[in-house]
N, C-alpha and C positions, 0 to 999 in steps of 0.2 A: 103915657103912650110911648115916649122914646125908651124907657125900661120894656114894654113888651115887645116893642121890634127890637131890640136889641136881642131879648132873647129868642125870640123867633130866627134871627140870623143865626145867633150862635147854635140852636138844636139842627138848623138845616144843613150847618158845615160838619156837626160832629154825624151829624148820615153820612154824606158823601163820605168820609174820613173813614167809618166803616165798612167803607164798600172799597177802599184802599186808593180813593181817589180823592183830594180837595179841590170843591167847585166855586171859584168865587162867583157872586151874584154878577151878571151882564151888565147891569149899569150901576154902578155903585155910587153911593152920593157924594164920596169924595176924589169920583175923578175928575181933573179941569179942564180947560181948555188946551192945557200946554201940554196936553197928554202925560204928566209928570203919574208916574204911580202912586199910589195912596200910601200913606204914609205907615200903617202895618205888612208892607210889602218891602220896603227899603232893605231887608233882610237880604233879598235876592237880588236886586242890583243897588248897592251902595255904591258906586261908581256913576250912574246914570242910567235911563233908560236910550237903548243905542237907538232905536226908532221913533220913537213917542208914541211905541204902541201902547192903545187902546183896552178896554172892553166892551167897547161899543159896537154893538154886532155887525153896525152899517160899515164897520172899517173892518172886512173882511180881508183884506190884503196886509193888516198889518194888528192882526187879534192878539192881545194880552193874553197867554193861556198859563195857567199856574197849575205848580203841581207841590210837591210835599217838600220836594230837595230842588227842583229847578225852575225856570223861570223862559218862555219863548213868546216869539213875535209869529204867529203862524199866517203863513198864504195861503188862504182858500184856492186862490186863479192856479198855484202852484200844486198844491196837495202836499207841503212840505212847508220845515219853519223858514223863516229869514235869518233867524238866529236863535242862540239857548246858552242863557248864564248858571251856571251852579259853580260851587265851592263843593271839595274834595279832601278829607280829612285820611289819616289811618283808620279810625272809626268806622270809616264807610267802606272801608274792605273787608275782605274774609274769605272764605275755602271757596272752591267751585260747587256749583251748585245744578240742580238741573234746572234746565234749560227753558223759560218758559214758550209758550205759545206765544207768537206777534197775534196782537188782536187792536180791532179798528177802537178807534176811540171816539165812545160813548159820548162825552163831555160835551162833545164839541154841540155849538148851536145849533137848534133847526133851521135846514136849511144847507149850513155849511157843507164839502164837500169831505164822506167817511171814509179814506183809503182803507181797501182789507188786502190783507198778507194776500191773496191770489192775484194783485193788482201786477206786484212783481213775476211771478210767476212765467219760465219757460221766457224770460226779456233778456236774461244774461247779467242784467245786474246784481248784486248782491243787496239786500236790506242792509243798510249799512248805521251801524249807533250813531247818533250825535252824544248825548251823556253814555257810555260806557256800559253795557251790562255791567262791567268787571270793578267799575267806581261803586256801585250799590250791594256786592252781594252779603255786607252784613245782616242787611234786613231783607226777608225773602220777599215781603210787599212790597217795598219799595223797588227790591229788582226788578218786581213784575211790571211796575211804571214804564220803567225804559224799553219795555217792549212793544207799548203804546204805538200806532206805527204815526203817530205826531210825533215820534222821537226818531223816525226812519227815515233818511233821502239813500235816491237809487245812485250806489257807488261801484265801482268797477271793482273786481275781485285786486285786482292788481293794486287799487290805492288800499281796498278798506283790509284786505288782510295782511299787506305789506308796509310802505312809509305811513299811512295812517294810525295800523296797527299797533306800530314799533311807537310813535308818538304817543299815544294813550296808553302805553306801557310805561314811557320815560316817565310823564304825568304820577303816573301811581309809585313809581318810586322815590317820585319828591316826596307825596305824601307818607310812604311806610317809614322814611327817616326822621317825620316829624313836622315838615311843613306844610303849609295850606295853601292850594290851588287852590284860583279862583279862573273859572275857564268858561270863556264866550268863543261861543263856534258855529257855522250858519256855512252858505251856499250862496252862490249867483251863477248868471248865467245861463243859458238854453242851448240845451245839444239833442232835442226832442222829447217824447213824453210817453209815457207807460199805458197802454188803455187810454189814452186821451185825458189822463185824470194828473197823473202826476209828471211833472216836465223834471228831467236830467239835467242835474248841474253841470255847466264848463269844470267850476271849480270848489272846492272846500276846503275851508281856511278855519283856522281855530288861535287865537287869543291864550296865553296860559300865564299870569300871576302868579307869582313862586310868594309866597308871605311865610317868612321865617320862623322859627319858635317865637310868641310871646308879640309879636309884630300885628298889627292890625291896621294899621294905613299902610298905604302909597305914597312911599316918597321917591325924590328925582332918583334916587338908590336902586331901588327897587329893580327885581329881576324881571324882563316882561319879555318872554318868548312869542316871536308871533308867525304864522305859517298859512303859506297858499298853498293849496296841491291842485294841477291838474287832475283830472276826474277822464283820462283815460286809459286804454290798457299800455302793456311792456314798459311796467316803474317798478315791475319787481325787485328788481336790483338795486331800487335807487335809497339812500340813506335817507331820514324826512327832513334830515340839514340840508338837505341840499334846498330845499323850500322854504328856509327861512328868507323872512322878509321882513316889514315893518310894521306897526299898527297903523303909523298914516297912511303907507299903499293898499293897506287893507279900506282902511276908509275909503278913500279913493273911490274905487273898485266897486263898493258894494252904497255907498253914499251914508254909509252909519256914523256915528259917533259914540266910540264907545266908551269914554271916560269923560264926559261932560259934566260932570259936577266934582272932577279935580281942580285945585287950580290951576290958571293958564299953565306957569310956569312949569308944572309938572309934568302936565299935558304935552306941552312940548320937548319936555329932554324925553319922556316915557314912547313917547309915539314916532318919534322919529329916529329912536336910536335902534340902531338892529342888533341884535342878540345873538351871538355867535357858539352855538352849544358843538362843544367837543364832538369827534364822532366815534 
């Protein structure tokens, strides 16, 4: 019996994966009580899970949602993530590409709430990336992911084409040198809402892990960039140093934890030290 659900699982995952999407099942048998991920998930947060999100449908405020290369805590009440962990290689660059369609995402439960690209529409915000078109265009499927608009919060042209912009630039040039980003990035806060469906961040903050050639832990060493940006207009001009900040203010702020299965020790030289990058 447990050889035919197992394979039953695995034919249901390699569908979804043909349709250039992985669906994990909504209540899986080894998820606990401590909201801990299952333990073929740890890929995407070896560091900790920052919420204790779920896949439990009834935790619609803080849903497990997986995808091929990334990993998010989605708000239903919100219509946007809480946050999204991926890693970032050279691998995962490549030429420009065209452009997909933003389209709603399917995946999501019945029930949950589907933002479609007209949601933004004629609001003055921009759809703005949390994972990067510009991190995925080696693989043209996987770019088409990040167009998911699970992957979208409503960002002011002023942050998402400027200091945010310029930050997800810096990010890919770690990586073309050789090292591996590991980047947690999410929203808080209420400044109104799109159609009644998706509410406007105050702020967007991102998380970025520099892991050297050859390097695979976290130690007190370790490079760990961390950044708040206000989410509104006239920051054209502004450099994205100028928003560095710390990983505990970010905690703070947003009430996450995002390195909980370092130890202490690391934990607190990594989160409290601020990282001061050149301009």
């Amino acid at each position: 019996m447990l050889i035919l659900i197992r394979t039953i699982l695995i034919c249901v995952a390699l569908a979804f994966a043909s349709c250039g999407y992985v669906r994990i099942p909504t209540r899986p048998t080894v998820i606990n009580d401590t909201g801990e991920v299952p333990a073929e998930l740890s890929r995407f947060l070896p560091y900790g899970n920052p919420s204790g999100a779920t896949f439990d449908i009834e935790n619609r405020d803080n849903y497990l949602l997986v995808r091929e290369t990334h990993i998010s805590s989605y708000n239903n009440s919100r219509g946007t993530i809480n946050w999204t962990a991926w890693f970032t290689t050279a691998k995962d660059l490549g030429d420009d590409r065209d452009r997909p369609r933003f389209e709603a995402d399917r995946t999501l439960p019945n029930g949950f709430r589907r933002v479609q690209y007209y949601d933004y529409s004629g609001s003055g915000f921009d759809r703005g990336h949390i994972v990067p078109s510009a991190d995925r265009l080696a693989d043209e499927r996987l770019n088409e992911q990040t167009f998911l608009m699970t992957n979208i919060v409503p960002q002011t042209k002023s942050l998402n084409q400027f200091p945010w912009q310029k930050l997800e630039s810096y990010a890919r040039s770690l990586a073309r040198r050789g090292d591996t980003t590991y980047q947690i990035a999410g929203v808080y806060g209420d400044r109104g809402n799109l159609r009644g469906k998706v509410t406007i961040p105050t702020n967007c903050w991102k998380v970025i892990v520099v892991l050297t050639r050859g390097q695979t832990q976290i130690t007190s060493s370790t490079r760990v960039i961390a950044v708040d940006m206000p989410n509104v207009d006239g920051i054209e001009d502004v450099e994205w140093q100028r928003y560095q900040t710390t990983v505990r203010d970010i905690e703070g702020r947003t009430g996450l934890n995002l390195f909980s299965q370092l130890p202490p020790e690391i934990q607190e030289t990594i989160e409290t030290r601020k990282m001061i990058e050149n301009r």
